[in-house]
Residue frames as a rotation matrix with the C-alpha (Angstrom) as fourth column:
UNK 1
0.177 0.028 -0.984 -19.10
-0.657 -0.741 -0.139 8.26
-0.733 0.671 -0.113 22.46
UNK 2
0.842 0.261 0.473 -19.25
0.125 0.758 -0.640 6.57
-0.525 0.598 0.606 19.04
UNK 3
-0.058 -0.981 0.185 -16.16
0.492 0.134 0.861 5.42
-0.869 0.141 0.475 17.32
UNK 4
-0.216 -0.269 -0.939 -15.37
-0.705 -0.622 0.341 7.72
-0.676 0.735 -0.056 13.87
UNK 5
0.877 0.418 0.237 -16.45
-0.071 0.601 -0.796 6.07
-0.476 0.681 0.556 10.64
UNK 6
0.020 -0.757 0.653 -13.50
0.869 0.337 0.363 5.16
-0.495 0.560 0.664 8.20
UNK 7
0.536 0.176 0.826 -15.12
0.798 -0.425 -0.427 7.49
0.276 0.888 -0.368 5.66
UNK 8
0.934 0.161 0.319 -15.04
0.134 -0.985 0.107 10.38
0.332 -0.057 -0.942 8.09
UNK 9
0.416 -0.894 0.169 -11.47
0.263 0.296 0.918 9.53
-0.871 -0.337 0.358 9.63
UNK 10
-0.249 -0.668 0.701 -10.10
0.943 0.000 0.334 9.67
-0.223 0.744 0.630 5.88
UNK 11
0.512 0.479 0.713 -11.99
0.712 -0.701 -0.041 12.77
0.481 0.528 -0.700 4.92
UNK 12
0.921 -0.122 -0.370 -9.90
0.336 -0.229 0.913 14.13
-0.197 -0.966 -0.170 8.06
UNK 13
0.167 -0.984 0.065 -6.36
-0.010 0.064 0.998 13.42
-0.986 -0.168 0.001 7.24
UNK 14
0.255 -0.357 0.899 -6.43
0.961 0.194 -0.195 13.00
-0.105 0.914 0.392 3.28
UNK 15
0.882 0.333 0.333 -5.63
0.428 -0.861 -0.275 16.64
0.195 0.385 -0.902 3.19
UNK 16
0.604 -0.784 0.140 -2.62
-0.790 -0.568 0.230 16.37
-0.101 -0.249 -0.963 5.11
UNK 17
0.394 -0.293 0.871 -1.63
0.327 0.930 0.165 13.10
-0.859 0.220 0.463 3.49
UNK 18
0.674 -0.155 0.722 -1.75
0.727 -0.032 -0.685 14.47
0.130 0.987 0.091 0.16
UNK 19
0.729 -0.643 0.233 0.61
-0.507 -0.736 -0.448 17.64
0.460 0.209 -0.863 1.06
UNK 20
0.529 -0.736 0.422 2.92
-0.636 -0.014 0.772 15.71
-0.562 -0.676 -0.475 2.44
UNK 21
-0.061 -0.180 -0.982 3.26
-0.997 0.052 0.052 14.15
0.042 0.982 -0.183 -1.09
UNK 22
-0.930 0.134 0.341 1.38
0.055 0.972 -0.230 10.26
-0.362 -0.195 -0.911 -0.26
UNK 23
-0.681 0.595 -0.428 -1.20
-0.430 0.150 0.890 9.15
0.593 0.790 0.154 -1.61
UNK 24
-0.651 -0.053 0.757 -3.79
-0.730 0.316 -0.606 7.67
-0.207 -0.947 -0.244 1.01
UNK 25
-0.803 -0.186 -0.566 -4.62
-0.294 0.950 0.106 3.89
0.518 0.252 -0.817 0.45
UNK 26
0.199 0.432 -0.880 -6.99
0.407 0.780 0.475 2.85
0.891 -0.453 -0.021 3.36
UNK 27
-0.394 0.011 0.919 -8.23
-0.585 -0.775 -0.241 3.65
0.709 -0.632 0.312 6.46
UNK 28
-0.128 0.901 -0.414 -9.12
-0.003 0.417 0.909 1.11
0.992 0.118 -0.051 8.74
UNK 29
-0.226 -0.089 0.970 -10.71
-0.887 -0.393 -0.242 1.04
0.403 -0.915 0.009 12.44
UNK 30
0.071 0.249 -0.966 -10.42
-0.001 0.968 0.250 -1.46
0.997 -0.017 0.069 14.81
UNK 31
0.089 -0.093 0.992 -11.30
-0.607 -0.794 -0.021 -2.44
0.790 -0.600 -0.127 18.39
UNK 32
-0.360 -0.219 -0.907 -10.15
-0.076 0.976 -0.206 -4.06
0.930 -0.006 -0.368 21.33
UNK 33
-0.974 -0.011 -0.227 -11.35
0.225 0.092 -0.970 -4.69
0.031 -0.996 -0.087 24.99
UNK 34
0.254 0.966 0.045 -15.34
0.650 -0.205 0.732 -3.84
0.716 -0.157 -0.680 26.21
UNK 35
0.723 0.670 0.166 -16.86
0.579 -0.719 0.384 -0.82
0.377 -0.182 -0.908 27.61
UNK 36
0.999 -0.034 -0.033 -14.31
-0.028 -0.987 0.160 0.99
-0.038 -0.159 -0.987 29.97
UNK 37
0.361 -0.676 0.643 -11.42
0.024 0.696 0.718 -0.98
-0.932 -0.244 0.268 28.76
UNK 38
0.631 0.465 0.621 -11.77
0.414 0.474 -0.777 -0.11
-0.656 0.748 0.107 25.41
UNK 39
-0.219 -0.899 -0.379 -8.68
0.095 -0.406 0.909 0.85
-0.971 0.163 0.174 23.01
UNK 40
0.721 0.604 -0.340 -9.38
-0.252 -0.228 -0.940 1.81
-0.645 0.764 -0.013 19.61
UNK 41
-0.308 -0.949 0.060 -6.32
0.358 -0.057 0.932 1.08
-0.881 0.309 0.358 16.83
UNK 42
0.657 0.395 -0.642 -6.13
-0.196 -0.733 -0.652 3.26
-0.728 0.554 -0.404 13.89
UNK 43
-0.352 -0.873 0.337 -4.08
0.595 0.070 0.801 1.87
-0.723 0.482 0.495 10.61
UNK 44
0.599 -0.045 -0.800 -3.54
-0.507 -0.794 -0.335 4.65
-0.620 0.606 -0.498 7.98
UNK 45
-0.019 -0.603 0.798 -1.96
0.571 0.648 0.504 2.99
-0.821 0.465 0.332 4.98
UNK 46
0.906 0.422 -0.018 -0.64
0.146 -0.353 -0.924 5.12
-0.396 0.835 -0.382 2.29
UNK 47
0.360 -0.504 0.785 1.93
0.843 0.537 -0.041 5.04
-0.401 0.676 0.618 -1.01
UNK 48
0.699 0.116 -0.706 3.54
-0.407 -0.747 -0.525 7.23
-0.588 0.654 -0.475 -3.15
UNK 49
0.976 0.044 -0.215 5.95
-0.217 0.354 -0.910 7.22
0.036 0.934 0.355 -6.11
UNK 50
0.047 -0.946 -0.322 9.26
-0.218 0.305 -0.927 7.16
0.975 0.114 -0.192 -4.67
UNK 51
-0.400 -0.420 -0.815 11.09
0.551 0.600 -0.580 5.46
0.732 -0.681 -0.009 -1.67
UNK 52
0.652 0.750 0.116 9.12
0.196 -0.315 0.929 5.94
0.733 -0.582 -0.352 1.88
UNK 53
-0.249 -0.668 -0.701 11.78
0.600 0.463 -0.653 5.83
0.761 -0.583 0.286 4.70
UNK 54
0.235 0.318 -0.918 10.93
0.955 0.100 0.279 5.70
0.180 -0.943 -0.281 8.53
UNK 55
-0.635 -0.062 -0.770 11.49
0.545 -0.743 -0.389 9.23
-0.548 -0.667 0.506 9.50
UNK 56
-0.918 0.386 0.090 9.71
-0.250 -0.741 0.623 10.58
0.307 0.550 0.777 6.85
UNK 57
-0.260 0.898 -0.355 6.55
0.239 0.415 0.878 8.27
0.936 0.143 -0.322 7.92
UNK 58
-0.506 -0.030 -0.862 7.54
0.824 -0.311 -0.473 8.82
-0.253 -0.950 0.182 11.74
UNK 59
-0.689 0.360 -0.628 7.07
-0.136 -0.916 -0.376 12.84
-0.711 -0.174 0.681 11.40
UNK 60
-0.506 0.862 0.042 3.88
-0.324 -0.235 0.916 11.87
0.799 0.450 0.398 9.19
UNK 61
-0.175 0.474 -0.863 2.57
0.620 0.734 0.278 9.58
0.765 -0.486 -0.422 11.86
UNK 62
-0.479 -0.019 -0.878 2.88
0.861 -0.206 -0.465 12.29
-0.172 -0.978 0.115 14.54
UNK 63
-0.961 0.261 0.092 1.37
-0.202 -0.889 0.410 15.20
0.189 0.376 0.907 12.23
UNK 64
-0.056 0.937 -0.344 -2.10
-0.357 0.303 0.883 12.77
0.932 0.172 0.318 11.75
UNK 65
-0.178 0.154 -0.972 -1.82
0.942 0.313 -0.123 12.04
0.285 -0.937 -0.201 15.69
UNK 66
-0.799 0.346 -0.491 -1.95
0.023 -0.799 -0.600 15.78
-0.601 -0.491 0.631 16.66
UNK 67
-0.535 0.831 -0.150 -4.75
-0.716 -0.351 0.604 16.70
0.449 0.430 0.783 14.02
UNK 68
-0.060 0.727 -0.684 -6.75
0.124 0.685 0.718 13.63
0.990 -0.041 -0.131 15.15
UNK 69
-0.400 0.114 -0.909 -6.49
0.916 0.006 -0.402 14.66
-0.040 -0.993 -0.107 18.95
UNK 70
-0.918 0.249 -0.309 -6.85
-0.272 -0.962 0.033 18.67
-0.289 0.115 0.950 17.75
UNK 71
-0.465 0.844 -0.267 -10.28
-0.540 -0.031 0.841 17.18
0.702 0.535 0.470 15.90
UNK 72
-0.665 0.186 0.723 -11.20
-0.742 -0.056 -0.668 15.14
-0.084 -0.981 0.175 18.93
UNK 73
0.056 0.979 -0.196 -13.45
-0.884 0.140 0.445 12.41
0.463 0.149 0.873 17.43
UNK 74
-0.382 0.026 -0.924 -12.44
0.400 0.906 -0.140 9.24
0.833 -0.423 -0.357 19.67
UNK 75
0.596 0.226 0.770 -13.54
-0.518 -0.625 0.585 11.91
0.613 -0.747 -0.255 22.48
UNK 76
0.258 -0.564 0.784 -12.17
-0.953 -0.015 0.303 9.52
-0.159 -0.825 -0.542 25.81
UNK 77
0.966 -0.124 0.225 -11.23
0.103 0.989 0.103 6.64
-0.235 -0.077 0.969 24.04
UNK 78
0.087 -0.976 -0.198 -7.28
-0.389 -0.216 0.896 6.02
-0.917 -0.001 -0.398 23.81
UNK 79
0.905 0.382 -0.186 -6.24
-0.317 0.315 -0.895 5.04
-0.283 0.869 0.406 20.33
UNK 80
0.105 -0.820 0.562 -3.57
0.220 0.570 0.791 3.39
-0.970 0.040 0.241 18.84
UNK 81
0.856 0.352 -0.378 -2.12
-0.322 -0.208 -0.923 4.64
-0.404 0.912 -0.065 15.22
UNK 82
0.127 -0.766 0.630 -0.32
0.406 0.620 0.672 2.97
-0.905 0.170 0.390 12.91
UNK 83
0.442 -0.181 -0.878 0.98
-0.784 -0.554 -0.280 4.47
-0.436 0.812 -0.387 9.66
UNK 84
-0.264 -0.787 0.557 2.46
-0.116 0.599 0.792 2.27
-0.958 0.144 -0.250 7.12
UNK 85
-0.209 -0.120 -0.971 2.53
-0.966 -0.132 0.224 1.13
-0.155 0.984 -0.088 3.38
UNK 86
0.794 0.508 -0.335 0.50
-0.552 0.833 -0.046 -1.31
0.255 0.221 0.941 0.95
UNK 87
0.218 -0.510 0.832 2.06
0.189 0.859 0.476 -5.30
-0.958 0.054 0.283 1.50
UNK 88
-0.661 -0.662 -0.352 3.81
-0.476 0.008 0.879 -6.36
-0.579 0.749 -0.321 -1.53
UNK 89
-0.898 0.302 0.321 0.83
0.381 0.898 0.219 -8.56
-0.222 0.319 -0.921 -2.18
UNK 90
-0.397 0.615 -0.681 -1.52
0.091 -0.712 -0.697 -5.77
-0.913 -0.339 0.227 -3.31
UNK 91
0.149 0.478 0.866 -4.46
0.962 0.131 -0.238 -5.93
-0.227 0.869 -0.440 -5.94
UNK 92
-0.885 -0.321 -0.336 -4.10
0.160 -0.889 0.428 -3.09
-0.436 0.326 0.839 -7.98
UNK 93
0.293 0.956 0.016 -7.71
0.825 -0.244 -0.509 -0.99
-0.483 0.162 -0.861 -8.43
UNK 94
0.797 0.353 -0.490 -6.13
0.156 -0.904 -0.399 2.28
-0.584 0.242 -0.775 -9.74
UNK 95
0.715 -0.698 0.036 -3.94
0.032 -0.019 -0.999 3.51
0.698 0.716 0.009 -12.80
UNK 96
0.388 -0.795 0.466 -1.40
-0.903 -0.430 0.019 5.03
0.185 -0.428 -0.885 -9.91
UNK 97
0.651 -0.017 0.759 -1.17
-0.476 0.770 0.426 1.16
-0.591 -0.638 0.493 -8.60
UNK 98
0.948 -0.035 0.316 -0.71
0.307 0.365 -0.879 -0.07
-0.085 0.930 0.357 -12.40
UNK 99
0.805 -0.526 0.273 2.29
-0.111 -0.587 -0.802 2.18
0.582 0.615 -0.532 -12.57
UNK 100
0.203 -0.714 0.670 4.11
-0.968 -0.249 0.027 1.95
0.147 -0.654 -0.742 -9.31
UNK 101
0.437 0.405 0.803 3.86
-0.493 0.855 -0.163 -1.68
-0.752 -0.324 0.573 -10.08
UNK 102
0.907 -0.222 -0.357 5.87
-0.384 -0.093 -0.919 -1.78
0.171 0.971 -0.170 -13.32
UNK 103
0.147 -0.156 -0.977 8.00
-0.533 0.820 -0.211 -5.03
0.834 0.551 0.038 -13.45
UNK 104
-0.069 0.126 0.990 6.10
-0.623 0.769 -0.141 -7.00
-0.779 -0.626 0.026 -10.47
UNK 105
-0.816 0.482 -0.318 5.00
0.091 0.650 0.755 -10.01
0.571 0.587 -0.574 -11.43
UNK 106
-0.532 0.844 -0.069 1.24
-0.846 -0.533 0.013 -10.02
-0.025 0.065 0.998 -11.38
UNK 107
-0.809 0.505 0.301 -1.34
0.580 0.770 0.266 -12.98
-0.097 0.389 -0.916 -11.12
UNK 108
-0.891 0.268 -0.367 -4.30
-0.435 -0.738 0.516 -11.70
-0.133 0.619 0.774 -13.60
UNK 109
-0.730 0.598 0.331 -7.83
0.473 0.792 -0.386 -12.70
-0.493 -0.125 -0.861 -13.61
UNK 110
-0.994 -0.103 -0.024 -9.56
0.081 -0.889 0.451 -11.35
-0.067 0.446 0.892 -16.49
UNK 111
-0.323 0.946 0.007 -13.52
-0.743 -0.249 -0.621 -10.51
-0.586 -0.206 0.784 -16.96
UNK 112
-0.213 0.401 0.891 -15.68
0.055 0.915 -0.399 -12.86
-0.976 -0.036 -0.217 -18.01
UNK 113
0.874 0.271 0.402 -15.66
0.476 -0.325 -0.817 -12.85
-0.091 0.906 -0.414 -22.14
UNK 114
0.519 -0.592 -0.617 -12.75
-0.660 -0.736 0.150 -10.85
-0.543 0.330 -0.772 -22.41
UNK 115
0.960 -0.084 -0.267 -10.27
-0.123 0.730 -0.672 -12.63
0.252 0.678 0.691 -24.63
UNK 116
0.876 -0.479 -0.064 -7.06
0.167 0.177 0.970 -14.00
-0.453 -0.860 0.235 -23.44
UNK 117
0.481 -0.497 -0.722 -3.86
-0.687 -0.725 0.041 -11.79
-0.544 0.476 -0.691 -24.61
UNK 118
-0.518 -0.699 0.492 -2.21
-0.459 0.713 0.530 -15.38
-0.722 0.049 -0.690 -25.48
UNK 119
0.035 0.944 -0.329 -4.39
-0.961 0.122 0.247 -17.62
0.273 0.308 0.912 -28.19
UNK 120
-0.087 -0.103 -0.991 -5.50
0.218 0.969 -0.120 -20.43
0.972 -0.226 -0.061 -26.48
UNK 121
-0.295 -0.806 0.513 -5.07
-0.171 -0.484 -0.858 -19.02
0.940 -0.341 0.005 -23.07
UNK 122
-0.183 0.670 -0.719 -6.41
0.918 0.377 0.118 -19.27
0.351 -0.639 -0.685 -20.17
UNK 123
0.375 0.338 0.863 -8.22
0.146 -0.941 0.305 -16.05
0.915 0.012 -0.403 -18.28
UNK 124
0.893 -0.431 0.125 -6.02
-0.342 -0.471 0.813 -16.52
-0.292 -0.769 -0.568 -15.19
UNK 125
0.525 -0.849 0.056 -2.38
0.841 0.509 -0.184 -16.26
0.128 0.144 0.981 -15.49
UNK 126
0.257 -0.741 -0.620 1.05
0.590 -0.388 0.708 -14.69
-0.766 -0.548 0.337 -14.09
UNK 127
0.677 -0.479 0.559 2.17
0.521 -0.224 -0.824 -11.82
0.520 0.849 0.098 -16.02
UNK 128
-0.184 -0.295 -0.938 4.78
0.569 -0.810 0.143 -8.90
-0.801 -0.507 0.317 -14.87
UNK 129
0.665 0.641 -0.383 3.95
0.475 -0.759 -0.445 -5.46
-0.576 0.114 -0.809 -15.50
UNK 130
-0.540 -0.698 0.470 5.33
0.838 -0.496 0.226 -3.26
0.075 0.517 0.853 -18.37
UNK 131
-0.903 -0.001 -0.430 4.17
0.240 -0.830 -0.504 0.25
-0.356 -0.558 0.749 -18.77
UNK 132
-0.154 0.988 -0.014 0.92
0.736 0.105 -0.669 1.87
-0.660 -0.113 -0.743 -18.24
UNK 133
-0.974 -0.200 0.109 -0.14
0.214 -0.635 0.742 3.72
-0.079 0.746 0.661 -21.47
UNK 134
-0.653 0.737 0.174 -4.04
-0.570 -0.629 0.529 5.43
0.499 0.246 0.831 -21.03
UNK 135
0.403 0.915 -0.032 -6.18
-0.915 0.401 -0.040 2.50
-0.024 0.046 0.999 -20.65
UNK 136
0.677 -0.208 -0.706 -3.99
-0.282 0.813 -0.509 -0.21
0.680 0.544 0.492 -21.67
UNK 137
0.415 -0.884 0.214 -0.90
-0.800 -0.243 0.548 -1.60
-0.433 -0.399 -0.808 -20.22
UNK 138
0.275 -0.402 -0.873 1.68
-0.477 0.732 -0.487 -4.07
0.835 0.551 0.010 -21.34
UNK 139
0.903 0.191 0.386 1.68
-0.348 0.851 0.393 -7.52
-0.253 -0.489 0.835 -19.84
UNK 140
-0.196 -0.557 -0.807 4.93
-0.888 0.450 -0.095 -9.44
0.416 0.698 -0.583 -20.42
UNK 141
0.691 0.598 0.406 4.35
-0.622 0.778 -0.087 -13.17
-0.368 -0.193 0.910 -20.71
UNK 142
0.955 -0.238 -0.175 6.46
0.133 0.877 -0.462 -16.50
0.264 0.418 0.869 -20.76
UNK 143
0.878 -0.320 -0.355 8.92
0.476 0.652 0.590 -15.98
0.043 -0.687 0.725 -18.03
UNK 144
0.231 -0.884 -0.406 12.08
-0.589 -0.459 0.665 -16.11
-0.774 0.086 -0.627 -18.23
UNK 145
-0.523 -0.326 0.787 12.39
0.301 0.794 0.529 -18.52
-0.797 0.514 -0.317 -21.39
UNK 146
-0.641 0.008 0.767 10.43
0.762 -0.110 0.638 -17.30
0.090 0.994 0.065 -23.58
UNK 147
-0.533 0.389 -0.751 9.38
0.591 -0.464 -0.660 -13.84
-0.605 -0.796 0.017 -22.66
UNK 148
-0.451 0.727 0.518 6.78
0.786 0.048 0.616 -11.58
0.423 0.685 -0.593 -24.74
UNK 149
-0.901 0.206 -0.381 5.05
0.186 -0.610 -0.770 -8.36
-0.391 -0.765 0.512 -24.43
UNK 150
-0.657 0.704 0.269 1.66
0.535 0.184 0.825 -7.79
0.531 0.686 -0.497 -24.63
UNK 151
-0.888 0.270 0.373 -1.19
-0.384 -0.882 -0.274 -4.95
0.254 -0.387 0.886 -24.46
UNK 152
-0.148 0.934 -0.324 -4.41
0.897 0.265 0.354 -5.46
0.416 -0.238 -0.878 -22.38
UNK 153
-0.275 0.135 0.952 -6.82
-0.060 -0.991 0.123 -3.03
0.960 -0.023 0.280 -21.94
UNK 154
-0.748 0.064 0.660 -7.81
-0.663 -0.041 -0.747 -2.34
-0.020 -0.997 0.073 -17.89
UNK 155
-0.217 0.960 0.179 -11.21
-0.964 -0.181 -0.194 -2.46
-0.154 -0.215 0.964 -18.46
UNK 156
0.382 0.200 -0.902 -10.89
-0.214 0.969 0.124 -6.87
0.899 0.146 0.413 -19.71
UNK 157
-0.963 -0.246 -0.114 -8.79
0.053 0.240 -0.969 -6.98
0.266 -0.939 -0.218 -15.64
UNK 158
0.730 0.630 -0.266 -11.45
0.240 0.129 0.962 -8.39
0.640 -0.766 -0.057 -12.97
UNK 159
0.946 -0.304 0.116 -8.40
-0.093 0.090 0.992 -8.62
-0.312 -0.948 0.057 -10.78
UNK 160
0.356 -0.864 -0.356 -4.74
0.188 0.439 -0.879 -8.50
0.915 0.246 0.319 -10.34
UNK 161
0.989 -0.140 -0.043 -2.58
0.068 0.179 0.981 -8.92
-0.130 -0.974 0.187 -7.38
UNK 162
0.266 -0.933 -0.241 1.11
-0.802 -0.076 -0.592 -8.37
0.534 0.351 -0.769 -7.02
UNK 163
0.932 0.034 -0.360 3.04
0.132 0.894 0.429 -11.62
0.336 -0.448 0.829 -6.15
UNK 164
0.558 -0.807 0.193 5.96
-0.757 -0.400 0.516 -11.78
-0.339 -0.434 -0.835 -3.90
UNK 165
0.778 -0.530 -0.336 8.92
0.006 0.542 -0.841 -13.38
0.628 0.652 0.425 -5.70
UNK 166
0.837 -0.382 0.391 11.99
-0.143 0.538 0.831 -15.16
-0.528 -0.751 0.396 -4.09
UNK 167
0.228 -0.567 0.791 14.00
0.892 0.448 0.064 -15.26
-0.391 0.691 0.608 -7.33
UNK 168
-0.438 -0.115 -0.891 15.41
-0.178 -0.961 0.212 -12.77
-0.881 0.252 0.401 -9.73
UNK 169
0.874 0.364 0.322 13.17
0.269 0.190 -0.944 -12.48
-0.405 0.912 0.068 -12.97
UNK 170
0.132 -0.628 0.767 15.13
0.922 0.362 0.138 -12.94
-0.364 0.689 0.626 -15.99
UNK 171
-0.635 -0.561 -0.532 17.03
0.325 -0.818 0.475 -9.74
-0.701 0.129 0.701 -17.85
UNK 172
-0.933 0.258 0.251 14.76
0.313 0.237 0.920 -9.91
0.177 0.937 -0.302 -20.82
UNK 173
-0.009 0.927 -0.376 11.88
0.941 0.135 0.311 -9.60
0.339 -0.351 -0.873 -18.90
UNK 174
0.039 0.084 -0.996 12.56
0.672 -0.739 -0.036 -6.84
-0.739 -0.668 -0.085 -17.04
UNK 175
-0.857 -0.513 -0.037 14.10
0.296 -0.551 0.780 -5.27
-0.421 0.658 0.624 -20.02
UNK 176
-0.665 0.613 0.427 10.52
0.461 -0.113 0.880 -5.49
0.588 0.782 -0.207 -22.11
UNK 177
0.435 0.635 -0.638 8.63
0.898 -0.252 0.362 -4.24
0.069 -0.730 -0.680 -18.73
UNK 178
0.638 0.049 0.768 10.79
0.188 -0.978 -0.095 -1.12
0.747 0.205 -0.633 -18.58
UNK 179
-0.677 -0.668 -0.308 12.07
0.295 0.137 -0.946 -1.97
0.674 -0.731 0.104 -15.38
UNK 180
0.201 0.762 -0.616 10.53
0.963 -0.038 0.266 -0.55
0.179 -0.647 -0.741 -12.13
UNK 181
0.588 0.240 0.773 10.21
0.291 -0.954 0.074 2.90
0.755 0.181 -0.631 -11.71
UNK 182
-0.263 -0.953 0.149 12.80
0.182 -0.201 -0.963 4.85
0.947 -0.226 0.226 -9.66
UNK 183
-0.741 -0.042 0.671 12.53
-0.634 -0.288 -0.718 4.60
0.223 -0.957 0.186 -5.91
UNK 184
0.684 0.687 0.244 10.17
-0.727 0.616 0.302 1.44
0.057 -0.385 0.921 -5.82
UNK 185
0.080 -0.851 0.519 12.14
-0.548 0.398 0.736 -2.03
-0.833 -0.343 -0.435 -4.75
UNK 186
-0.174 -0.269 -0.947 13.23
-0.900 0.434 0.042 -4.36
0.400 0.860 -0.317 -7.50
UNK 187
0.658 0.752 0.033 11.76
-0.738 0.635 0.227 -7.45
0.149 -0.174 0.973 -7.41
UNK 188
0.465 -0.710 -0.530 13.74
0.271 0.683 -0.678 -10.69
0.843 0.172 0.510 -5.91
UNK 189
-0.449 -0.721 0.527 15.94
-0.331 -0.414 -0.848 -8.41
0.830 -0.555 -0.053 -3.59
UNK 190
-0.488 -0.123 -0.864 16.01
0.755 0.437 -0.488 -8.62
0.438 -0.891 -0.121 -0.01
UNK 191
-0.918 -0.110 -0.382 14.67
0.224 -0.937 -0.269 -5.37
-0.328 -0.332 0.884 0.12
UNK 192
-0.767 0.564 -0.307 11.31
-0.316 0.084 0.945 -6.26
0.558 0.822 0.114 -1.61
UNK 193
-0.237 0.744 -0.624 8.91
0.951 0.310 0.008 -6.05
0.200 -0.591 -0.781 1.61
UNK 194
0.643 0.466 0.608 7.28
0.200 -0.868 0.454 -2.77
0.740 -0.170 -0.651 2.69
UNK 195
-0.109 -0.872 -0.477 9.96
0.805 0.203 -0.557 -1.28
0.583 -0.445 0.680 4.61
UNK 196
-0.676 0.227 0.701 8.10
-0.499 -0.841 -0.208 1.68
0.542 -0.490 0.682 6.62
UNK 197
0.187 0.719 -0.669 5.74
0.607 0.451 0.654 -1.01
0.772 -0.529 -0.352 8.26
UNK 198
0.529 0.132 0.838 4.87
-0.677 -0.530 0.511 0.74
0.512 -0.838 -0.191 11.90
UNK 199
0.908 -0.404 -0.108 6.54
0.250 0.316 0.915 -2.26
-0.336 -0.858 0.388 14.09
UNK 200
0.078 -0.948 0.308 10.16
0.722 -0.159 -0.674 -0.94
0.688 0.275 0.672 12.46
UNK 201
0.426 -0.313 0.849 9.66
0.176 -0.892 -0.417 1.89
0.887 0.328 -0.325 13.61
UNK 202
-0.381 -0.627 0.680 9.63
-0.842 -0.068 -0.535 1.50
0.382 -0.776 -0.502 17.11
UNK 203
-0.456 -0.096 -0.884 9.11
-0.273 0.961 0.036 -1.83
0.847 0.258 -0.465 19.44
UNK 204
-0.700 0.253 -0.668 8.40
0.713 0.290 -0.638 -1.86
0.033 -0.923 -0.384 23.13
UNK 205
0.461 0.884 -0.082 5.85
0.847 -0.411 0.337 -0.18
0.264 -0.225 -0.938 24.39
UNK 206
0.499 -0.377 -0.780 8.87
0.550 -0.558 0.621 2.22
-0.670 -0.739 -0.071 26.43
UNK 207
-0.740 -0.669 0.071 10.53
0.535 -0.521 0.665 2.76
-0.408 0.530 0.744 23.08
UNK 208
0.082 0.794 0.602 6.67
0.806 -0.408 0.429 3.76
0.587 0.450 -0.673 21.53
UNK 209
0.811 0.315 -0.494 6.48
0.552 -0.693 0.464 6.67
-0.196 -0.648 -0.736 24.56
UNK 210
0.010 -0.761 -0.648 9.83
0.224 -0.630 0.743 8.13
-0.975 -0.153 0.164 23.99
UNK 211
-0.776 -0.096 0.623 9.30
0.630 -0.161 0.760 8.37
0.028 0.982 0.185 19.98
UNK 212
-0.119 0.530 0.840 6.35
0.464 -0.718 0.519 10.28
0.878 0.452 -0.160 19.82
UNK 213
-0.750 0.023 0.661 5.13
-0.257 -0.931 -0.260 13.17
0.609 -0.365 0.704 21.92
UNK 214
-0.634 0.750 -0.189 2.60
0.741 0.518 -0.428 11.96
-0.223 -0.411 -0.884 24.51
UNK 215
-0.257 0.727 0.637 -0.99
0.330 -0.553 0.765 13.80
0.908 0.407 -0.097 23.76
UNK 216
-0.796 0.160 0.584 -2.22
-0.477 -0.760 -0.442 16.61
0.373 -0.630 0.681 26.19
UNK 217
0.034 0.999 -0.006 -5.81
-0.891 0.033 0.453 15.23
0.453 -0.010 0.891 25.71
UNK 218
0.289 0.134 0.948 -7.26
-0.176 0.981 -0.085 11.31
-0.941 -0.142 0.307 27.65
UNK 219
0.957 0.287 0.031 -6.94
-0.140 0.558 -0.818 10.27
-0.252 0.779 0.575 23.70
UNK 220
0.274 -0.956 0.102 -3.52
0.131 0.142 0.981 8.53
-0.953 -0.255 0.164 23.23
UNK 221
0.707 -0.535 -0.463 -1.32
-0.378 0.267 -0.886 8.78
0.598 0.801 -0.013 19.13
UNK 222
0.018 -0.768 0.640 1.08
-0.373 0.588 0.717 6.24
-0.927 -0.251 -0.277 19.51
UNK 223
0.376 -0.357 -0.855 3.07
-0.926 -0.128 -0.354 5.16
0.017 0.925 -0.379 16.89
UNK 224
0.899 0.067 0.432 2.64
-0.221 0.922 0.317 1.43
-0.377 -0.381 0.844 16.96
């Protein structure tokens, strides 16, 4: 039996992603082993506006393991799912990204022609995010020494990426960004890594069987 497309795999579960108040990010399939050896692994990656924490993702992970056995499309392959949230190092493609992103720091690569928010500038450079306002957002620029806010409109972004930071940005900064919205981590901290990743949840293979429910059907949800 052919493996599920991505498309049709999301088209599946975004319904019970979104009531369960997540947003859903990314769907992707992958396989390992040949013909009757084959294992399938399933990562589901999705976000929302406030703090994720491991039981809430657990009892999502096991909701989108029964519906995906109740819908049956791996038929007798065994699958592996993983549930988890974007890396810290995530381009931002949508306003929701723009927002839940409000004081990262950001490396920024703008469209060809656009004009750089700085004169003189250059069209790639590090800002951190202030707040998203329609189209626009504020950029703050020049660190901690000589920080600076400025509006750019989406539509001059080719690209931005959030960077993981090791330091604390400066008060000032943060202050002209807004800070970071309530329930996302604060940049710098120890606490500033995706913290619902699937190998937290559980580890061995013996602790994976006793956390979730084994499936009735040949097709396996496991909560990697």
């Amino acid at each position: 039996m052919p493996m599920p497309t991505e498309e049709r795999l999301s088209q599946l579960i975004a319904g019970l992603v979104e009531r369960r108040g997540f947003d859903l990010e990314g769907v992707d399939i992958s396989t390992a082993g040949k013909n009757a050896d084959v294992q399938a692994r399933v990562q589901v990656t999705v976000d929302s506006d406030g703090p994720s924490d491991l039981d809430t993702i657990a009892k999502l992970s096991t909701e989108l393991s029964e519906l995906l056995d109740e819908a049956g499309d791996f038929g007798e392959t065994p699958y592996l799912l993983e549930v988890t949230t974007p890396g810290v190092d995530r381009p931002l493609t949508a306003d929701r990204h723009w927002r839940r992103a409000q004081g990262r720091k950001v490396r920024i690569h703008l469209r060809a022609g656009a004009p750089a928010p700085d004169p003189g500038g250059s069209a790639k450079f590090e800002a951190r995010v202030g707040q998203l306002d329609g189209d626009t957002v504020a950029l703050v620029l020049g660190g901690k020494h000589k920080p600076h806010r400025v509006k750019v409109p989406l539509a001059d972004i080719a690209e931005a990426v959030v960077q993981v930071e090791f330091g604390k940005p400066g008060p000032r900064e943060m202050e002209l960004a807004g800070g970071v919205i309530p329930g996302r981590p604060v940049p710098g901290q120890e606490d500033d890594v995706p913290a619902v990743d699937a190998p937290d949840i559980a580890g061995t293979p013996d602790e994976l069987a006793e956390s979730v429910p084994a499936s009735d059907s040949p097709t396996e949800g496991i909560v990697e």
